[in-house]
C-alpha positions as CSV (number, residue, x, y, z in Angstrom):
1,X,-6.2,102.7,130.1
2,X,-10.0,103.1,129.9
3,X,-11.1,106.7,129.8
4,X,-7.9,108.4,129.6
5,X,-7.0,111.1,126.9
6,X,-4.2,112.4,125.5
7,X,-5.0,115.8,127.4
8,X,-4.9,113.4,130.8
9,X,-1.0,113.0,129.9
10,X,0.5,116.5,129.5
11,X,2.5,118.0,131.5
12,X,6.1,116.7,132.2
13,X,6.5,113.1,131.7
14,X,9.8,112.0,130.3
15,X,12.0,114.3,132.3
16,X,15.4,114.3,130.6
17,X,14.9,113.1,127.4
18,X,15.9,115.6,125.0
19,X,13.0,114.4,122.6
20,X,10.3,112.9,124.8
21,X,7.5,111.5,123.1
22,X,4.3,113.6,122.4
23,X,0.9,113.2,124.9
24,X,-0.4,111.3,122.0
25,X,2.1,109.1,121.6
26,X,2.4,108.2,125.4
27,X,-1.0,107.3,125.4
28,X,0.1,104.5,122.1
29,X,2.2,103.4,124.9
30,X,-0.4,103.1,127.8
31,X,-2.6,101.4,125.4
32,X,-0.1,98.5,123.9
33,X,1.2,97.9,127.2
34,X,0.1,94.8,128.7
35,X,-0.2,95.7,132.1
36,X,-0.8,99.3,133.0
37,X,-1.0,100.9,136.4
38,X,-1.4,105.0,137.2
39,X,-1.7,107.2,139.5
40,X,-4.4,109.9,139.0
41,X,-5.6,113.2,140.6
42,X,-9.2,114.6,141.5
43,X,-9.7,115.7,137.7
44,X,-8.3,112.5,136.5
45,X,-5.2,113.8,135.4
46,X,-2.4,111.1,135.2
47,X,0.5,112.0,137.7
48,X,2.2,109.1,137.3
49,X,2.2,105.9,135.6
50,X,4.0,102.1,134.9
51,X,4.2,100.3,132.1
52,X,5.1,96.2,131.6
53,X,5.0,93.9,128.8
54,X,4.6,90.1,129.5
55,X,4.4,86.9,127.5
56,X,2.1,86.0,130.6
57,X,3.3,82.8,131.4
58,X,7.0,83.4,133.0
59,X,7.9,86.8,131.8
60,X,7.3,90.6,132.1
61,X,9.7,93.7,131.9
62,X,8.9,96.8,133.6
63,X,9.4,99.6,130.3
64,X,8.2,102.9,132.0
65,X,7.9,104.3,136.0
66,X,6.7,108.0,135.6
67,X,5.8,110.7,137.9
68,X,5.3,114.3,137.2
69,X,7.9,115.9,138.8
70,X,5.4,118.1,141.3
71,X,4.4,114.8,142.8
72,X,7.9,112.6,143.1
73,X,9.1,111.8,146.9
74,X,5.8,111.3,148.2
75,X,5.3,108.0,147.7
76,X,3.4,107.2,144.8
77,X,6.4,105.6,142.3
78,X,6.4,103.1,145.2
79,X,2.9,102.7,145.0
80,X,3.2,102.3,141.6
81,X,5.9,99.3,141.8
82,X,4.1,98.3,144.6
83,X,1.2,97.5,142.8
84,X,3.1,96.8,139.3
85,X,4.9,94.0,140.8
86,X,1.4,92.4,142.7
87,X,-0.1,92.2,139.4
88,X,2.7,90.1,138.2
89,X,3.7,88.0,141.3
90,X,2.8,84.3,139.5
91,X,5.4,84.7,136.5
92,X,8.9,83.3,136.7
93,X,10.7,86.8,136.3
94,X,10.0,90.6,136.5
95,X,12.9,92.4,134.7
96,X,13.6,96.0,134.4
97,X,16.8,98.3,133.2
98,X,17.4,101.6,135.2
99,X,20.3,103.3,135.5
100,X,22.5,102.7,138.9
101,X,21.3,106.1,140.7
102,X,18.3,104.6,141.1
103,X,19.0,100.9,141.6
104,X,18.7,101.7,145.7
105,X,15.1,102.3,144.4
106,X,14.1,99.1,142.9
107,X,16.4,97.5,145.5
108,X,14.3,98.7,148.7
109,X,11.2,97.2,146.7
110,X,12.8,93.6,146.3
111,X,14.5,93.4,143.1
112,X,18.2,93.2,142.6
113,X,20.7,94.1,140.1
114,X,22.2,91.9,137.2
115,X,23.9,92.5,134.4
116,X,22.2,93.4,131.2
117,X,22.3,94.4,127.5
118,X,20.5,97.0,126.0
119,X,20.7,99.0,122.4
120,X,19.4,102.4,122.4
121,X,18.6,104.2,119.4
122,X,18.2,108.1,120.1
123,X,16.7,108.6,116.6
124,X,13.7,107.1,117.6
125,X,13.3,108.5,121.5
126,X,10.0,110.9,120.7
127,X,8.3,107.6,119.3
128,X,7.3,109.2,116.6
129,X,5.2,107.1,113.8
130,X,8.3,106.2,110.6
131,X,8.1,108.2,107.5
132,X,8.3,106.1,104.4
133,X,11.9,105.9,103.6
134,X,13.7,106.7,106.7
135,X,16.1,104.8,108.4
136,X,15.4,103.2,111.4
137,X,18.6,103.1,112.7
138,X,19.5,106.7,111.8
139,X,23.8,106.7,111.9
140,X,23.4,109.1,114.3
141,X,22.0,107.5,116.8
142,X,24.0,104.3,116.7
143,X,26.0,103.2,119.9
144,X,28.3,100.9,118.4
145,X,30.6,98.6,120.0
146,X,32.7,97.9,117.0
147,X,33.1,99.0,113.3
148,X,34.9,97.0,110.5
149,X,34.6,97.2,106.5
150,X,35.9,94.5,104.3
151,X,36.0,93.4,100.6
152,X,35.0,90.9,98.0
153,X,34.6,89.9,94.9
154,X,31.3,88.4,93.9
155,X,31.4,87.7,90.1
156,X,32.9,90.8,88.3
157,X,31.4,93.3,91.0
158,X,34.0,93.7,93.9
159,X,31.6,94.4,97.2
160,X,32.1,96.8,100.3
161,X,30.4,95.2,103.5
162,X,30.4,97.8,106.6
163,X,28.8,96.8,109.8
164,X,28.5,97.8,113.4
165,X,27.9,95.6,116.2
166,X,25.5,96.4,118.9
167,X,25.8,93.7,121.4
168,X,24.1,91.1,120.4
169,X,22.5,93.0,117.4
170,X,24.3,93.4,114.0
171,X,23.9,96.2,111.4
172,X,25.3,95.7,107.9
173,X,25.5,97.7,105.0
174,X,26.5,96.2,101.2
175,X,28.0,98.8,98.9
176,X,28.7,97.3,95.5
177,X,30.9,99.5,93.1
């Protein structure tokens, strides 16, 4: 994203989130993207914007579509895919997760639903760099699909083993006592 600021990206993105990352922190994400299309006004402004990552051989995922709410039904998200999913015609497969309100979205452009897994971990939604020593995979913003705790005895110390699976993704925790 040559030339852009963080001042370019203030202003509403992230509608929703309860802790939506800062303008500096959504420019991080312009930046590390791989492939990076916007949408911009007279005074360069970013009014919308989408994000994909790709291996560039067979892959990419679509992580962010973005329009500032002042300029949404006039076109320009379509653009935006439009153009997001020109860039990446030669790979294998585009994928992207949205919720099912706006499937008939992605739909009308030429993609089609499947099924899919996905953790999310609310703790970390404003992107925010880690402080030394903090979880991260704060409890609290776990979504798991199953808790269980068992014992045993390793040598003289007996051990508590707690976990919580996510899908395909595992979290345990050792407690010896």
């Amino acid at each position: 994203m040559d030339g852009v600021t963080a001042n370019q990206l203030s202003g509403g993105f992230f509608v929703g989130l309860p802790n939506p990352p800062s303008a500096h922190t959504h420019l991080e994400i312009l930046v590390n993207s791989t492939t990076v299309v916007s949408a911009r006004i007279e005074d360069e402004t970013v009014i919308g914007f989408i994000t994909a990552v790709s291996d560039g051989v067979s892959c990419a995922y679509i992580l962010h579509l973005e329009v500032l709410p002042a300029y949404q039904g006039h076109g320009i998200g379509t653009a935006l895919v439009q153009q997001m999913l020109a860039k990446l015609r030669h790979l294998y497969m585009i994928d992207l997760v949205c919720d099912p309100s706006v499937q008939p979205f992605y739909e009308r452009l030429g993609m089609r639903p499947v099924v899919g897994m996905v953790v999310r971990n609310y703790g970390r939604q404003s992107c925010d760099p880690m402080v030394p020593g903090q979880a991260s995979w704060p409890e609290e913003s776990w979504m798991p699909l199953q808790k269980a705790v068992f014992w045993f005895q390793a040598g003289s110390v007996k051990v508590a083993v707690s976990y919580a699976a996510y899908g395909s993704w595992l979290g345990i925790r050792v407690t010896a006592g």
